[in-house]
Steps between C-alpha positions, in 0.01 A plus 500: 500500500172635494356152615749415766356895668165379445566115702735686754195764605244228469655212725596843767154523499393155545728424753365814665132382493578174657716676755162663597302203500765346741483718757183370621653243550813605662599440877572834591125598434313447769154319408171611653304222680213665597272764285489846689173630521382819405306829589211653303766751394722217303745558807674214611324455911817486687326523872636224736741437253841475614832421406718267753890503513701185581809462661781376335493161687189425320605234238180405321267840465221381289421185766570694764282807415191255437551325788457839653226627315285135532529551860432834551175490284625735181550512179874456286506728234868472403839361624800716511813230457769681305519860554398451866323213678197539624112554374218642409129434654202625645462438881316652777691801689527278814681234306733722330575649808587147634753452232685788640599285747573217349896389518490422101360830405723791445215773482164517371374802258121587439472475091404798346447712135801734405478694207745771382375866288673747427480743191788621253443923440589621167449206338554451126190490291495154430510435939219771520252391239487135670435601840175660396224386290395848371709798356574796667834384612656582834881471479493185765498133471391289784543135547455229804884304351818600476634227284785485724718142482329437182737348260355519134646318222452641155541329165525820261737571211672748730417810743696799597648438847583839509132636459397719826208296572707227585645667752775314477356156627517354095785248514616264245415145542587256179520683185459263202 
């Protein structure tokens, strides 16, 4: 019995590594074509960067969008088929402001940085002590993610679902 455990929890975990290794490979992903250069900061440089909208008449994106790029003198960066159709490139503000009128294009975005913070107060000791490199601990722990929509699959010999740092998002999956 002892061996069957041992196969079942190491051919989960195999089939999980090639899952991973899949994805790059997956449609859904969207593939970059074109490096993105960066500041002196390690910041991405998102200036005349924008992101371009099609309609939904639009039946072949990724020709479309580098007919549209080749012509206006930019650069693709990515092409949006799945979730939304459309691209990414660098173009001058005059030509991005031509694509606004463009029948095929729904709207057109300027590309930018987001980034989220926020900071958790009376946060348990293990929270506090990583948020700061030296002791004298202040009760808060700051971070730039949430985590949120993160799925994460755990091959353990069990948990407590009803621990209170689970909050109540620990759900069973397969239990073997």
């Amino acid at each position: 019995m002892r061996f069957r455990a041992r196969f079942l929890l190491a051919g989960t975990a195999a089939l999980a590594l090639a899952a991973c290794s899949d994805a790059a490979e997956s449609p859904l992903l969207e593939a970059p074509l074109a490096p993105v250069a960066s500041r002196s900061g390690g910041e991405p440089d998102v200036r005349d960067r924008w992101i371009v909208v099609f309609n939904k008449t639009v039946a072949d994106p990724r020709s479309t969008a580098a007919r549209i790029v080749e012509e206006r003198g930019g650069t693709l960066h990515f092409v949006y088929q799945y979730a939304l159709r459309g691209f990414a490139a660098t173009l001058s503000p005059t030509a991005a402001d031509a694509l606004r009128r463009d029948p095929r294009v729904a709207y057109v975005e300027a590309d930018g940085l987001v980034q989220s913070a926020a900071t958790q107060y009376s946060a348990p000791w293990g929270l506090d002590r990583i948020d700061q490199r030296y002791l004298g601990l202040d009760s808060y722990y700051s971070y730039m993610v949430t985590g949120s929509g993160v799925n994460v699959y755990v091959l353990d010999s069990g948990i407590r679902f009803s621990h209170s740092e689970f909050g109540g998002r620990a759900v069973l999956g397969t239990d073997v």
